[in-house]
C-alpha positions in Angstrom: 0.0 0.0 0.0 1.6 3.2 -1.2 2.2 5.7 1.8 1.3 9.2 1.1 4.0 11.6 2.2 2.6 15.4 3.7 4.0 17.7 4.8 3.8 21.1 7.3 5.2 24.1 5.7 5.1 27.7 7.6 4.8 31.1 6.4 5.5 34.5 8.6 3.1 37.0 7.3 2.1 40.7 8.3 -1.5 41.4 8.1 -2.7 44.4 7.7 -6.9 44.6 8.5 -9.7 47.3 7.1 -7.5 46.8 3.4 -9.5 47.9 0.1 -9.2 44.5 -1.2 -8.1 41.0 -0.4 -4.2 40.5 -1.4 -1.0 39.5 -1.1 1.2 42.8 -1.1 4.8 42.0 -0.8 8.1 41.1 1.0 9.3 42.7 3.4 12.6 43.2 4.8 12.3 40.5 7.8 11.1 38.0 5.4 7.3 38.0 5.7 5.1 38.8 3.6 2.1 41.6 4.0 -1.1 40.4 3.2 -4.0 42.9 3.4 -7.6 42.0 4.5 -10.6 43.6 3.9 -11.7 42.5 7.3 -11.5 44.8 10.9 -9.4 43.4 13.6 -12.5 42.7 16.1 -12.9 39.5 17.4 -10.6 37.2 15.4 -12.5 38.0 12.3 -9.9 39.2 10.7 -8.0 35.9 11.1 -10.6 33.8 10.1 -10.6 35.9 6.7 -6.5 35.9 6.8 -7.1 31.9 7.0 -10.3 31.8 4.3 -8.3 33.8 1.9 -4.7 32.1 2.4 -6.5 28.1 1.8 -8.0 30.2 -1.1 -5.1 31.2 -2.4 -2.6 27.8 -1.8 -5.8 25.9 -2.5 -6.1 23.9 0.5 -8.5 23.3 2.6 -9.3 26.1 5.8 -8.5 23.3 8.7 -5.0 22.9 7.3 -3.9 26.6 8.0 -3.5 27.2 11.9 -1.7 30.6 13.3 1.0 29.1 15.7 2.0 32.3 16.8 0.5 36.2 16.9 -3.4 35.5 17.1 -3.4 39.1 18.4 -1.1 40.6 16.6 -0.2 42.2 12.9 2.7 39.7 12.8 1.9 36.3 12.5 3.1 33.2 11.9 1.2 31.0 10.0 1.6 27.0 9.8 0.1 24.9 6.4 -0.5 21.0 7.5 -0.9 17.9 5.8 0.4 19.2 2.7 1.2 17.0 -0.2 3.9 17.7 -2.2 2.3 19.8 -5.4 0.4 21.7 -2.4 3.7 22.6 -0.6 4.8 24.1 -4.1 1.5 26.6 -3.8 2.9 28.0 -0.6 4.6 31.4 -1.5 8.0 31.9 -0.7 10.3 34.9 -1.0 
């Protein structure tokens, strides 16, 4: 029985809420990149639409995207799980 290999691949982003549009912007100088949401910052909706759009995006599913680290914050770092290999090639890197 053929094993499928995933993997979890993570990706340091800077959100920034009440954006025009939906978007990733671009690199910045510690590595991450900005994405802007159209979404406020009031009660974690703003990550749920970081999460929506970046499964979007990658096109994975919305349960394989968790935020390990800055749930309150612009900063954040974002993990993608169970991700096969042509998925992992969807994730975007600098």
């Amino acid at each position: 029985m053929p094993s499928s290999s995933t993997t979890t691949e993570t990706l340091l982003v800077k959100v920034v809420p009440n954006a025009s549009r939906n978007e990733m912007a671009d690199w910045q100088a510690d590595g991450s990149l900005k994405v802007r949401i159209q979404t406020p910052p009031q009660d974690g909706k703003a990550n749920k639409a970081l999460i929506a759009f970046l499964a979007k995006q990658v096109g994975v599913s919305k349960n394989q995207i968790k935020i390990v680290r800055g749930e309150t914050s612009r900063q954040k770092l974002i993990a993608f799980e169970r991700l096969s290999s042509s998925q992992s090639q969807q994730i975007p890197r600098p």
